[in-house]
N, CA, C and O atoms as a GROMACS GRO file, in nm:
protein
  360
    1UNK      N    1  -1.155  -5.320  -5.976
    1UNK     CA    2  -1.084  -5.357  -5.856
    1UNK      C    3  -1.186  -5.374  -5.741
    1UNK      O    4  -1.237  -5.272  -5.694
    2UNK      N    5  -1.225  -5.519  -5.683
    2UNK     CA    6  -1.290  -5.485  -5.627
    2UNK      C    7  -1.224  -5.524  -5.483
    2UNK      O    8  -1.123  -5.593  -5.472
    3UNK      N    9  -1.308  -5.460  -5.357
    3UNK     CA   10  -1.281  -5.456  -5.222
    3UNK      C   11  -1.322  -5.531  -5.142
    3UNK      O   12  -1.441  -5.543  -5.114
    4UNK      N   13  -1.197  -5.617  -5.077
    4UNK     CA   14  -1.235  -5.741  -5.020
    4UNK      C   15  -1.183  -5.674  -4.858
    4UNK      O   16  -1.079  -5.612  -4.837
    5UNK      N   17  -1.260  -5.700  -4.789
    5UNK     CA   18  -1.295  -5.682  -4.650
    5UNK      C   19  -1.191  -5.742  -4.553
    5UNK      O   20  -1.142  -5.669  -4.467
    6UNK      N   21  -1.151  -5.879  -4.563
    6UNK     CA   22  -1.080  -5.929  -4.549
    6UNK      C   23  -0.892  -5.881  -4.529
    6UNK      O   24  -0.810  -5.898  -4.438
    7UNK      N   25  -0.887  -5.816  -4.666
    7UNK     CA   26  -0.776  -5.789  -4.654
    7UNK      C   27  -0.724  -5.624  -4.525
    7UNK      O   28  -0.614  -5.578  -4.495
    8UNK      N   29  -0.842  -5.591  -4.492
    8UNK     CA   30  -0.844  -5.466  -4.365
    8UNK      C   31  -0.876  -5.505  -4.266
    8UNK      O   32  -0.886  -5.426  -4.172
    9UNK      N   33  -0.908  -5.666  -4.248
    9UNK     CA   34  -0.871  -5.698  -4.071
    9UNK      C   35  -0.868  -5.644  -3.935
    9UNK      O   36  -0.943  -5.651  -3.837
   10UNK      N   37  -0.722  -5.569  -3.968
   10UNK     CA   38  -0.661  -5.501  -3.892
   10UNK      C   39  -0.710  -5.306  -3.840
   10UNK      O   40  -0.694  -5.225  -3.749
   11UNK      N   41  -0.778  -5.324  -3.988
   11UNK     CA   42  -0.809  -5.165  -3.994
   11UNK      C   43  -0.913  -5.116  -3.892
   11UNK      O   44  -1.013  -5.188  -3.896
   12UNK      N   45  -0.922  -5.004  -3.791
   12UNK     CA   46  -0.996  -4.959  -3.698
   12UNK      C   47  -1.059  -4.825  -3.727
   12UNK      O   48  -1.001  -4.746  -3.802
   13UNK      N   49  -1.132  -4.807  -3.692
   13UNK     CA   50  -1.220  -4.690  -3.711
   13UNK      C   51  -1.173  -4.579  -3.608
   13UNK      O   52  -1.195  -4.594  -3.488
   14UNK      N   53  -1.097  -4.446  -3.666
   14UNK     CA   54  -1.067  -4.379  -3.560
   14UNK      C   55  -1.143  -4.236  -3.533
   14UNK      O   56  -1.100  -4.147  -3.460
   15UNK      N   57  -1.236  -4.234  -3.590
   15UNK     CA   58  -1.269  -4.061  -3.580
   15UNK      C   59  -1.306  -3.998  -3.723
   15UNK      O   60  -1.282  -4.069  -3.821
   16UNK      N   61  -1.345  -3.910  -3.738
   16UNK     CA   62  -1.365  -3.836  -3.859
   16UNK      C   63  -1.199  -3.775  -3.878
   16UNK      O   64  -1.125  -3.744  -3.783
   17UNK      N   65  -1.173  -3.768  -3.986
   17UNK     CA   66  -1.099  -3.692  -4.038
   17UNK      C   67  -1.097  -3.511  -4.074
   17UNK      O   68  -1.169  -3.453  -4.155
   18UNK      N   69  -0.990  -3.452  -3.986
   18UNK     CA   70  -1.064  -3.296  -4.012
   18UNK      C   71  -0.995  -3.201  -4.100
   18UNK      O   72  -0.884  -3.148  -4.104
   19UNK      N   73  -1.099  -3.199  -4.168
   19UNK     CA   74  -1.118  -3.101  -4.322
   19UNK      C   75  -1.081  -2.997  -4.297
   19UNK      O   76  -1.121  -2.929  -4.203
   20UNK      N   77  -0.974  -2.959  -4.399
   20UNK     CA   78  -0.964  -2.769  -4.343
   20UNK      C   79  -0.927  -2.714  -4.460
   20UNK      O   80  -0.840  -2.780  -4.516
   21UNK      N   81  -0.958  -2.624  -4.514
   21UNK     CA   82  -0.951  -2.564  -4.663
   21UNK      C   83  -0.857  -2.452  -4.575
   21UNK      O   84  -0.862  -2.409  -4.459
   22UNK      N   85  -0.739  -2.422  -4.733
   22UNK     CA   86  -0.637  -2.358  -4.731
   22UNK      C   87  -0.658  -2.202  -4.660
   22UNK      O   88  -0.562  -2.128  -4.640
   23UNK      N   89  -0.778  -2.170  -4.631
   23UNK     CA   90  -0.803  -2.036  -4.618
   23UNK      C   91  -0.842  -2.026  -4.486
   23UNK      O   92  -0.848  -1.916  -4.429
   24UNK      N   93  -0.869  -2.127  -4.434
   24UNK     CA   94  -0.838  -2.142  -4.249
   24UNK      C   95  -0.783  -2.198  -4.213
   24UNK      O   96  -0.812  -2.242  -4.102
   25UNK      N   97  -0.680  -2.232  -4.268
   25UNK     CA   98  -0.567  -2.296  -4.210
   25UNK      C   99  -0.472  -2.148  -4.246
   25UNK      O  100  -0.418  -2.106  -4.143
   26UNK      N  101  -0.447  -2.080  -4.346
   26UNK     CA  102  -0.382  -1.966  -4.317
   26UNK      C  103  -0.471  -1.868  -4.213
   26UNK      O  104  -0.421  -1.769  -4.161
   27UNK      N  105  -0.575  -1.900  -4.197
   27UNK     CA  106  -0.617  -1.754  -4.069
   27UNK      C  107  -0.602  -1.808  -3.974
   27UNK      O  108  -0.592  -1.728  -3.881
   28UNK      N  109  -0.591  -1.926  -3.938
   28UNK     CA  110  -0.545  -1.993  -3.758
   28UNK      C  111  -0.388  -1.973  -3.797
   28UNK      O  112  -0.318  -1.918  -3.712
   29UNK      N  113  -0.338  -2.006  -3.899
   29UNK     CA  114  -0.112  -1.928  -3.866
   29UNK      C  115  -0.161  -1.875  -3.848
   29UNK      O  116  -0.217  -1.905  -3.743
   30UNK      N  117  -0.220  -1.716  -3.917
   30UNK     CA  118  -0.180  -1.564  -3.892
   30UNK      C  119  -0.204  -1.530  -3.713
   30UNK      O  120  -0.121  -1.479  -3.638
   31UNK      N  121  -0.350  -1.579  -3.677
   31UNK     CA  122  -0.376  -1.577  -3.580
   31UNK      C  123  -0.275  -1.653  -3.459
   31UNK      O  124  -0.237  -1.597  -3.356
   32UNK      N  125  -0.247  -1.778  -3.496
   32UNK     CA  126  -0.135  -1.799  -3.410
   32UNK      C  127   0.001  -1.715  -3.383
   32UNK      O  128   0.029  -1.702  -3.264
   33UNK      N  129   0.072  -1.666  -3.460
   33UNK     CA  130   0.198  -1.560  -3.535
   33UNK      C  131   0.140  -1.432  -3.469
   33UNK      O  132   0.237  -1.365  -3.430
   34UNK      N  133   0.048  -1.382  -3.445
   34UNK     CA  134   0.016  -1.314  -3.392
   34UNK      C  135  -0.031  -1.159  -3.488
   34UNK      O  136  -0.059  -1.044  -3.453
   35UNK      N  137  -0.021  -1.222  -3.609
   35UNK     CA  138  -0.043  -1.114  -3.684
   35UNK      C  139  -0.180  -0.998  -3.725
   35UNK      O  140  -0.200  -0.879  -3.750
   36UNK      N  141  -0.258  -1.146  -3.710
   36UNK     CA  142  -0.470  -1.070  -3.695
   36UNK      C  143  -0.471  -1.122  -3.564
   36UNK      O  144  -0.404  -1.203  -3.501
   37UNK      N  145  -0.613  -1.016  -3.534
   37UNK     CA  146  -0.619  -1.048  -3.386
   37UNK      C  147  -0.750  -1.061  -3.445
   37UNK      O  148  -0.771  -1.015  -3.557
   38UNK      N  149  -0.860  -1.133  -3.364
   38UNK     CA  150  -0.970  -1.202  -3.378
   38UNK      C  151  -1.076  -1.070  -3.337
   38UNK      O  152  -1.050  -0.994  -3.244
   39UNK      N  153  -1.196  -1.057  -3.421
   39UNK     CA  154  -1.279  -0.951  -3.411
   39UNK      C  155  -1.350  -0.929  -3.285
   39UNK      O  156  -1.422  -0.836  -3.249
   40UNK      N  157  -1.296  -1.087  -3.196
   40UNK     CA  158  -1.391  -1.080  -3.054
   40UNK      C  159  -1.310  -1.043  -2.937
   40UNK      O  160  -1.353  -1.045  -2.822
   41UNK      N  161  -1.171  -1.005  -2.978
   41UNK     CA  162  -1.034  -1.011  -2.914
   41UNK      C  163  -1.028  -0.875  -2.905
   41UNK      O  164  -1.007  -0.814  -2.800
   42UNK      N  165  -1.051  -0.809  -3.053
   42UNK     CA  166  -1.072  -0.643  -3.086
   42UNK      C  167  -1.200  -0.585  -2.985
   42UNK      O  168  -1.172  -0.493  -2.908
   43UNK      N  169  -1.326  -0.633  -2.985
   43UNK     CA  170  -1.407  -0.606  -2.906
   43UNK      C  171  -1.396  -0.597  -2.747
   43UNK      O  172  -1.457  -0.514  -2.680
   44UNK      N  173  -1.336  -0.667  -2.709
   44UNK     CA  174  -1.299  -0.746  -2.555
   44UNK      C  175  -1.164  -0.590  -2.525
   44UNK      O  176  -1.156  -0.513  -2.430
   45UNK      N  177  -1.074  -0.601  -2.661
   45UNK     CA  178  -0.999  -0.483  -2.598
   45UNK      C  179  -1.046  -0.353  -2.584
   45UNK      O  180  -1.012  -0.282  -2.490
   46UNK      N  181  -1.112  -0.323  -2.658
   46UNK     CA  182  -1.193  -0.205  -2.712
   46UNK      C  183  -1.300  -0.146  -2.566
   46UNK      O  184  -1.333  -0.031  -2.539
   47UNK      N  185  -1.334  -0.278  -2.493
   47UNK     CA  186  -1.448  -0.232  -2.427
   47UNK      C  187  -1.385  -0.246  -2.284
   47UNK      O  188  -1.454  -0.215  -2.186
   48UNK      N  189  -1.254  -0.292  -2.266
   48UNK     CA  190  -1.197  -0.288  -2.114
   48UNK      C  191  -1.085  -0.121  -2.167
   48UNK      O  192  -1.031  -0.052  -2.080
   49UNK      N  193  -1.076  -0.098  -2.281
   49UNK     CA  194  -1.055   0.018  -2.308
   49UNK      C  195  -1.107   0.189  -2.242
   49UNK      O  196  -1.050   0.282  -2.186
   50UNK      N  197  -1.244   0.159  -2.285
   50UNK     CA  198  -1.387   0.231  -2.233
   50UNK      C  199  -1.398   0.222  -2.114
   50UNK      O  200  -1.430   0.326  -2.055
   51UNK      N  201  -1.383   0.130  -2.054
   51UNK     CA  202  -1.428   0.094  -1.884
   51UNK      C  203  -1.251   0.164  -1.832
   51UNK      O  204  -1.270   0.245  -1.742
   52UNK      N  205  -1.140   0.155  -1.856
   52UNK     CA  206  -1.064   0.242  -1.811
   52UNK      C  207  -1.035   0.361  -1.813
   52UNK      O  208  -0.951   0.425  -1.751
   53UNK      N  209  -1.137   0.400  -1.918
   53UNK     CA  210  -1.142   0.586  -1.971
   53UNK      C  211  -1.256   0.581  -1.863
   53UNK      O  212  -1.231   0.650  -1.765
   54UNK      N  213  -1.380   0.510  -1.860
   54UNK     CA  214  -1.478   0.579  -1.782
   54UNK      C  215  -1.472   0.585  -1.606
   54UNK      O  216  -1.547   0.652  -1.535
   55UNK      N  217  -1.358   0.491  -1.559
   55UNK     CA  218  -1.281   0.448  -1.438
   55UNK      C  219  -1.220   0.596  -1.402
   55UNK      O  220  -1.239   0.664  -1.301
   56UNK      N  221  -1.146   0.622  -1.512
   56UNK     CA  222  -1.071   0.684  -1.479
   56UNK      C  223  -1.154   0.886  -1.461
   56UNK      O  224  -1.161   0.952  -1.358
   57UNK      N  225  -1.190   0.919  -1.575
   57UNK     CA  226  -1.307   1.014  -1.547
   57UNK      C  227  -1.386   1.030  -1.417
   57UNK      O  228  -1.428   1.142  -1.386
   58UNK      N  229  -1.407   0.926  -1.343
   58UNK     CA  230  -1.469   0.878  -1.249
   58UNK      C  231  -1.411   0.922  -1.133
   58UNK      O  232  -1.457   0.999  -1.049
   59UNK      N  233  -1.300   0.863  -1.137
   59UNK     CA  234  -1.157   0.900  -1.023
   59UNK      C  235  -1.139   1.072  -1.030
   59UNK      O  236  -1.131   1.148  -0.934
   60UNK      N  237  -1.135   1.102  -1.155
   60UNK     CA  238  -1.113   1.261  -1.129
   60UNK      C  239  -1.205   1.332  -1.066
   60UNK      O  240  -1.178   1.399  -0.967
   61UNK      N  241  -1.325   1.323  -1.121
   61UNK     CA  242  -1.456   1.394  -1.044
   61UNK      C  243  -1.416   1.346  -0.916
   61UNK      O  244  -1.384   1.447  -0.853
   62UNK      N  245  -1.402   1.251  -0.846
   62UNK     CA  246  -1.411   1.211  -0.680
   62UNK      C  247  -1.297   1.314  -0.634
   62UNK      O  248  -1.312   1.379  -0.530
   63UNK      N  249  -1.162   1.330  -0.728
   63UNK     CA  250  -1.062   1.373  -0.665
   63UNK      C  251  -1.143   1.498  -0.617
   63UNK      O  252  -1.186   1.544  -0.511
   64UNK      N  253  -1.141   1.534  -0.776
   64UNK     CA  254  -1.207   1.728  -0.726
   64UNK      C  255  -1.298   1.741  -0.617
   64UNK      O  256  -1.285   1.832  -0.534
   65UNK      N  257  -1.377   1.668  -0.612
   65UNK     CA  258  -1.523   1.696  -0.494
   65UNK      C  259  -1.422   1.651  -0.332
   65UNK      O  260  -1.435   1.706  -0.223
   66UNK      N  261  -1.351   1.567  -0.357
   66UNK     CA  262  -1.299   1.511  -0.210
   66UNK      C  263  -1.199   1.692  -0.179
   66UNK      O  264  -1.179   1.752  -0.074
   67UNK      N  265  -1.158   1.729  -0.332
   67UNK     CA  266  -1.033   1.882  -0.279
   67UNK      C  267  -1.147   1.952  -0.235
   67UNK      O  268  -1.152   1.979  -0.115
   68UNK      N  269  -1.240   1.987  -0.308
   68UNK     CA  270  -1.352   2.122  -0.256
   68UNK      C  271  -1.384   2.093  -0.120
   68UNK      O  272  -1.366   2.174  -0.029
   69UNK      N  273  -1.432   1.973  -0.104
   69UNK     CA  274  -1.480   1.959   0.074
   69UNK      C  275  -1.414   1.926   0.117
   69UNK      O  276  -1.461   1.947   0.228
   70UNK      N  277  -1.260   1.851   0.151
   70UNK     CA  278  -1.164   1.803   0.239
   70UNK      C  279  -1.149   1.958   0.315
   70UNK      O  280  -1.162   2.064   0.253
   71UNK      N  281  -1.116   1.947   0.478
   71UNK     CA  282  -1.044   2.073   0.518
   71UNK      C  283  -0.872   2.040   0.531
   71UNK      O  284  -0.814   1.935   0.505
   72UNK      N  285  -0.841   2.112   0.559
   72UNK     CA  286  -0.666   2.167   0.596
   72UNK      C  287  -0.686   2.140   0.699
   72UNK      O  288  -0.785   2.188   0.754
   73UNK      N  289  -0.577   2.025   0.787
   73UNK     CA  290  -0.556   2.016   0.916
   73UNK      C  291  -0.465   2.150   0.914
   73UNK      O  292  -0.396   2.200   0.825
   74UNK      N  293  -0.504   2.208   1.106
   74UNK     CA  294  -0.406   2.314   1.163
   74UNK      C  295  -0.278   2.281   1.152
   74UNK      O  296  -0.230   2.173   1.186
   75UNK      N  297  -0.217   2.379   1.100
   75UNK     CA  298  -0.035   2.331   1.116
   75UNK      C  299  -0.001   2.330   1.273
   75UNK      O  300   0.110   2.287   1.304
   76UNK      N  301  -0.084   2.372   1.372
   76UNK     CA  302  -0.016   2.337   1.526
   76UNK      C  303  -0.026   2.183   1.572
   76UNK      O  304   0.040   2.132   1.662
   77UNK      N  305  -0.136   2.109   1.480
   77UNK     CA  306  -0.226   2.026   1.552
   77UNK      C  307  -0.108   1.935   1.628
   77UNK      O  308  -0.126   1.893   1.742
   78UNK      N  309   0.012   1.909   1.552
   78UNK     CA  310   0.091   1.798   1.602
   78UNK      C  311   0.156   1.905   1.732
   78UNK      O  312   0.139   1.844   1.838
   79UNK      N  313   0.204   2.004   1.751
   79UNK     CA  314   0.273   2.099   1.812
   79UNK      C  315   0.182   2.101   1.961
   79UNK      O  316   0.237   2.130   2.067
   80UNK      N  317   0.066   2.074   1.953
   80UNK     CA  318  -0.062   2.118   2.059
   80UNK      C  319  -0.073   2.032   2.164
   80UNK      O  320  -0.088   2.049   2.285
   81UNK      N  321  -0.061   1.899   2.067
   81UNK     CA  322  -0.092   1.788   2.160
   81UNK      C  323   0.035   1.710   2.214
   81UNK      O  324   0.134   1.684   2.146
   82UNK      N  325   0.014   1.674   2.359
   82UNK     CA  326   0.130   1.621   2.415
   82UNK      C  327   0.159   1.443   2.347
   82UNK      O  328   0.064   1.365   2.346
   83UNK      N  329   0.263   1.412   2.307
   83UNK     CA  330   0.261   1.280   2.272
   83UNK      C  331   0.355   1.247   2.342
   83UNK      O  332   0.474   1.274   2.361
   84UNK      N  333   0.222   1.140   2.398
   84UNK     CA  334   0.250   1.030   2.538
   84UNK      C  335   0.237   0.915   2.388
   84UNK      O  336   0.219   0.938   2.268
   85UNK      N  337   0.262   0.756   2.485
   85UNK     CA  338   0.236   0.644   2.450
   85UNK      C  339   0.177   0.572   2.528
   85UNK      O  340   0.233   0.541   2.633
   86UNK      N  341   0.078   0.538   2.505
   86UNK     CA  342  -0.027   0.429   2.609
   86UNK      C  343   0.080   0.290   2.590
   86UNK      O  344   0.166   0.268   2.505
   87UNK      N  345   0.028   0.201   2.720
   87UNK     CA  346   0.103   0.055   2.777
   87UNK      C  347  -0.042   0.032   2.648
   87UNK      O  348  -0.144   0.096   2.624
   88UNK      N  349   0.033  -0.118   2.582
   88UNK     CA  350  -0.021  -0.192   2.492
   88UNK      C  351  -0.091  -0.327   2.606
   88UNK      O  352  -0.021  -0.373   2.696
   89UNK      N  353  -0.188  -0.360   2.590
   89UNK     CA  354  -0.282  -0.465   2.675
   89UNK      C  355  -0.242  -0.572   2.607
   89UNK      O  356  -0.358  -0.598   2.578
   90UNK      N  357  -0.212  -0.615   2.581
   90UNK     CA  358  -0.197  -0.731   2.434
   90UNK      C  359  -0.255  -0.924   2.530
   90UNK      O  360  -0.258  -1.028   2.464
   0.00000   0.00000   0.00000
C-alpha cells in the first residue's frame, strides 16, 4: 500500500501527540480525586507544620517573660485621677 501525498492535502500538522502510559494517567486521577497527595505537597505541609509548633513555642516563652516582668497596675489608679475631657482641636 503505498502513500500518496496527495490524497492528505488537507492534513495539518498540529503538535506532538501526548503519550501517557496507564500508570500516570492513574496517579494524576488519584491525585486529582484527592486520594495521594504529592510527596512535595507532604513536605510543604510537614514544614509549615514545624514553623507553627516553633511559632507557637515561641509565643509561650514571650508570654512567660512578658508575666515575670509586666507589673500590676494600682487598683486606685482609675479612683486617683480626676477624669476631665480635653476640647478636641481637630
Amino acid at each position: 500500500m503505498d502513500f500518496d501525498s496527495s490524497d492528505n492535502s488537507t492534513a495539518k500538522y498540529s503538535g506532538k501527540i501526548k503519550g501517557q502510559t496507564f500508570k500516570q494517567f492513574q496517579l494524576e486521577r488519584l491525585i486529582k480525586d484527592g486520594t495521594v497527595i504529592p510527596a512535595s505537597k507532604l513536605a510543604e505541609a510537614r514544614e509549615q507544620e514545624l514553623q507553627r509548633v516553633r511559632d507557637f513555642e515561641a509565643a509561650s516563652i514571650d508570654e512567660k517573660r512578658h508575666r515575670s516582668t509586666a507589673t500590676v497596675a494600682p487598683s486606685d489608679k482609675l479612683k486617683s485621677l480626676p477624669l476631665t475631657r480635653e476640647r478636641f482641636e481637630g
